[in-house]
N, C-alpha and C positions, 0 to 999 in steps of 0.2 A: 914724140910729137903728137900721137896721136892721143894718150891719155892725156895730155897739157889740153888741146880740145875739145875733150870731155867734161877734163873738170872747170872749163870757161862754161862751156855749154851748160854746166845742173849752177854755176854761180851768177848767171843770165836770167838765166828761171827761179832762179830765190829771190831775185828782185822780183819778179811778177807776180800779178795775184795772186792768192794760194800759194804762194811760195814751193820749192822743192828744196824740201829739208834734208842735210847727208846722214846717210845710213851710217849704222855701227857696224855694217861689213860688207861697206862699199859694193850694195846692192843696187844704191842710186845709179853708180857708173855703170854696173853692166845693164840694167833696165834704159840706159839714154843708147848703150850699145847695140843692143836689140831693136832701138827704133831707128836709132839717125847711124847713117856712116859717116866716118870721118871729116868727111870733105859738108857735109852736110850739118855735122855738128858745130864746122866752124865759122861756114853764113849762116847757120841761128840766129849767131850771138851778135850777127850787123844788124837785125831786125830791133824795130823799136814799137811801142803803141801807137804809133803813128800809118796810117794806111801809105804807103808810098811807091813809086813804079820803080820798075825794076833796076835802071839806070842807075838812078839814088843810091840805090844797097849796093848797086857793081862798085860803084866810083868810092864806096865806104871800106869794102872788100877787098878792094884790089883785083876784081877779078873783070875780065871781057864782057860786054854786055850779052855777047850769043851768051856765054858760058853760065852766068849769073841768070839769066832768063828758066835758060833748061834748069839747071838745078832750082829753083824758084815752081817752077811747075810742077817738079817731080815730089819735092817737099809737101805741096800746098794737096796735091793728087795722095800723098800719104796720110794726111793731117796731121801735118808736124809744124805747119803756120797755118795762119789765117790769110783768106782772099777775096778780092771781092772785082767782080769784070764790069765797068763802068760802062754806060750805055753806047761809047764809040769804039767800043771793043777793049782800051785798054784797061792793063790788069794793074790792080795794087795787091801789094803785100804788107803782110803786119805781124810781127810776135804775137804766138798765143799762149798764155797760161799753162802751166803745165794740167792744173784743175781751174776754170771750166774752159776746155781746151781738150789740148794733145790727148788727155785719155778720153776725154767721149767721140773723139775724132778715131780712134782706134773701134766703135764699134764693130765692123765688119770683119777687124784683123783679132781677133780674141783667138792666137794659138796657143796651144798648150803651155810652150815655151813662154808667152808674152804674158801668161795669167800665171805662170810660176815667178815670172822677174814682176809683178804687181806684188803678189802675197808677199813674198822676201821682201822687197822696199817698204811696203807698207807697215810689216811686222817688224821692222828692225830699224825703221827712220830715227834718230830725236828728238825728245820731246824737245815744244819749242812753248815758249810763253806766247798770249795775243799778242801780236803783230797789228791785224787790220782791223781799221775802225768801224766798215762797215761790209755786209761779206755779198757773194756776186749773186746768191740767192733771196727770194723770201716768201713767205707764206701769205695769200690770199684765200678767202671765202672760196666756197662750192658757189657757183652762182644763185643757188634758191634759196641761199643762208640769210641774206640781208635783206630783211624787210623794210621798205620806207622809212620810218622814223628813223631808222640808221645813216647817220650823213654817210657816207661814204667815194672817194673822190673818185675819176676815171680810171687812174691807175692802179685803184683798189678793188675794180671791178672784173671778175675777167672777161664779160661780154664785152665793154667796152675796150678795152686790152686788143682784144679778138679783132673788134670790129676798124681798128685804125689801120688797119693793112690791107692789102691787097694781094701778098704773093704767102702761099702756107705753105706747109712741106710737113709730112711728121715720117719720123725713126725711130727703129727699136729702142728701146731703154737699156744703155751697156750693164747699167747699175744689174738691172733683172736679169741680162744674157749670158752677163760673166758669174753670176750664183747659181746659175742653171748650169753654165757649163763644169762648175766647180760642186756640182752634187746638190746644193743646197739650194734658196731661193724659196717662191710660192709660188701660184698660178694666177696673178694678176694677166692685166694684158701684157705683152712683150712691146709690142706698135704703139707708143703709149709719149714719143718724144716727138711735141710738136715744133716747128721751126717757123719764123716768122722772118718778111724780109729777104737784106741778105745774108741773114742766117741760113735762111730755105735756099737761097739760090746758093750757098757754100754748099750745102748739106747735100742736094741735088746732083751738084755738079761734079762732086768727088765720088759719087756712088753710095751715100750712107741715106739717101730717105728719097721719098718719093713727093711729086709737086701733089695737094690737093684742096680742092673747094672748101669752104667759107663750114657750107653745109655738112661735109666730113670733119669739120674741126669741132662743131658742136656736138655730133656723134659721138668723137672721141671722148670728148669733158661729160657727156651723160654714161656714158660707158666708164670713167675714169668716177666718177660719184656713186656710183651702185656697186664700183671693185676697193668701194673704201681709199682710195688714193686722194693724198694731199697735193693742190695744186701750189707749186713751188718755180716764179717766175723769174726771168734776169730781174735784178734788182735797177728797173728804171723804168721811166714813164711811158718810155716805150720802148715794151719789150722783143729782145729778140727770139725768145724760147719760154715754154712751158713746160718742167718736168710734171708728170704724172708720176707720185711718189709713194713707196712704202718703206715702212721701217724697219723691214727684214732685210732687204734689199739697198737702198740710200743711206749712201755715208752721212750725208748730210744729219738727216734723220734719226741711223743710228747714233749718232754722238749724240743729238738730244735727247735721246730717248735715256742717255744714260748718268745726265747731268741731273742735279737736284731741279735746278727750278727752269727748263726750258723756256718760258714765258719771257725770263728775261734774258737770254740768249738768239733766241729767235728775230726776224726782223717783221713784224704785223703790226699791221694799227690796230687790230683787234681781239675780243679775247672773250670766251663765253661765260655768261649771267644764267642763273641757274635759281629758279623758284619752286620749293620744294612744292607747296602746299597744290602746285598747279601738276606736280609732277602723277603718272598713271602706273610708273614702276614695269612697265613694260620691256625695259632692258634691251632695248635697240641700242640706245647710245653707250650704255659696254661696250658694244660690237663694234660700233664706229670707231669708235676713240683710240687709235695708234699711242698716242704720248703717255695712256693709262694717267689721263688726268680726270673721267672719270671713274669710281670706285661701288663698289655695292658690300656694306658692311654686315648685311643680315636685316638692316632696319630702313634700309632707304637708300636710294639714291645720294650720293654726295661731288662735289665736284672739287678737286682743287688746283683753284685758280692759277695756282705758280709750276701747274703743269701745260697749260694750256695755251696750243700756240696760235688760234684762231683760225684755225684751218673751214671750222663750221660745220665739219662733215656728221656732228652729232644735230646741230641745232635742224639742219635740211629733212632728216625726218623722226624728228619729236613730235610724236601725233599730237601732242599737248601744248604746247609753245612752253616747256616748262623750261628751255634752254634757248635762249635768244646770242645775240653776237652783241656786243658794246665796243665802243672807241675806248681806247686805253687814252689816258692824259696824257696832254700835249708833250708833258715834260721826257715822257718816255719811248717817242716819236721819233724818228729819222728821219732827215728833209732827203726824198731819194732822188739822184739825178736823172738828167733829163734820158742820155741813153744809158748802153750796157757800158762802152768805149770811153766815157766819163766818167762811171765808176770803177772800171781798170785803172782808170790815170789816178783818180781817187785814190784806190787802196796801193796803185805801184809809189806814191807818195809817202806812205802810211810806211810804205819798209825803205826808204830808198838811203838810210843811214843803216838799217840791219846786215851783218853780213852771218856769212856763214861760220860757223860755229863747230 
């Protein structure tokens, strides 16, 4: 009985975004063993993208309202679901992703054991063809990147991003704590995962970040511009989080880093223009450039384009303006939805005929 609720539990989460792909040694099931108990793997799988009280999921489950509440706290206190406490107190709940979800919900719990059943799942998963049309991440400018003549909309901006909220929160980066704990890593900042909303008040109230001002969120983003990190936000107009990102570190990242042309994998309206004859050869933007989209051949500066995911972080300081940020054409544009919760239902759409394999 209880492997039967396991293997509902990882066939739940392949419907959702980022899917949870099975191992080739049923590494998946002991890594869901390691997070959820039994009784806990089996209300998972009443959870749906849908925010809903507790009630809903008891009468779904078959179980007592006391009974469905407690375990609904306990879950939600693990981050093994998403929640969110409405301003008359009561609570909704909701399936989270297994990625972005349940493992950056795991930030604080990074035991030895829990980063052993990561490596083994991760290393021994199946390959899976594209699945989703649009992914839960995507890359925005440093903020001093876009200079006026560049149209660029609110959602592209991360001051304005920033400035539509009111409640902030920011968290370690699991991406950076679990390569540190695993030997390897850099020394970017760790504090580096900002939370917006109620994201922040999730992130808050389970113990993984801390509430802070407006003026602590720009702190971080000019600290996150000087540590070479790419600003990689939910993919929606209004965001619920901003990673602060490197490619030593960020799966995301690393998978670009290793494909041929990033550019078109990635999800940005933008993408850097590069004028030699303005160029001074100074070789900052080497430094900048994670994607190694630009190069220095012996003879000059060169850029190429179908590396380059518009992150800006070379363009913010080229003493010369010889690297500016441009709009990519419309044609190769994604209309992004309004929240993160929309592009969940989005991409849970995109797999909801896929099964496991």
């Amino acid at each position: 009985m209880e492997e039967a609720s396991y293997l509902r539990l990882a066939e739940h989460l392949d419907r959702l975004p980022g899917g949870f792909a099975p191992s080739e040694t049923g590494a998946d099931i002991r890594l869901l063993r390691r997070l959820f108990t039994p009784e806990e793997a089996e209300l998972a799988t009443h959870l749906t993208l849908d925010r809903e009280e507790a009630g809903v999921i008891a009468g779904r489950a078959g179980l007592p309202l006391a009974e469905a509440e407690r375990r609904l706290e306990e879950m939600s206190e693990k981050g093994l679901i998403f929640s969110v406490q409405e301003e008359d107190g009561t609570m909704l709940y909701q399936a989270a992703p297994f990625i972005v979800g349940i493992y950056e919900f795991q930030v604080n719990r990074l035991s030895e054991g829990l980063l052993q059943d990561l490596d083994d799942f991760w290393s021994t998963k199946k390959p899976r063809s594209k699945i989703e049309t649009i992914p839960q991440l995507r890359t925005i400018p440093v903020g001093e990147s876009i200079d006026p003549p560049t149209v660029a909309l609110p959602y592209e901006q991360v001051y304005e991003l920033v400035n539509a909220h009111d409640r902030f929160a920011v968290a370690p980066c699991i991406c950076r704590r679990k390569e540190k704990k695993m030997g390897r890593g850099c020394d970017a900042p760790e504090e580096a995962c900002l939370m917006f909303g109620d994201f922040a008040d999730f992130y808050v109230r389970i113990g993984n970040a801390r509430y802070i001002e407006k003026s602590e969120v720009m702190e971080i983003l000019a600290v996150a511009d000087k540590a070479n990190l790419i600003l990689q936000p939910s993919t929606s107009k209004v965001i619920e989080f901003i990673c602060c990102c490197c490619v030593c570190c960020c799966g995301v990242l690393g998978w670009l880093d290793k494909i041929p042309k990033p550019s078109e994998a990635v999800l940005s309206s933008f993408i850097a223009s590069f004028d030699a004859e303005s160029c001074l050869g100074c070789g900052v933007c080497l430094e900048r450039c994670q994607m190694r989209a630009i190069t220095d051949e012996g003879d000059g500066v060169t850029l190429n384009a179908d590396r380059c995911i518009g992150c800006g972080l070379c363009v913010s300081t080229c003493p010369s303006g010889a690297l500016t940020l441009v709009r990519k054409s419309e044609g190769v544009q994604t209309e992004i939805p309004d929240t993160l919760f929309e592009t969940w239902r989005t991409i849970a759409l995109d797999r909801v005929n896929v099964k496991r394999s």
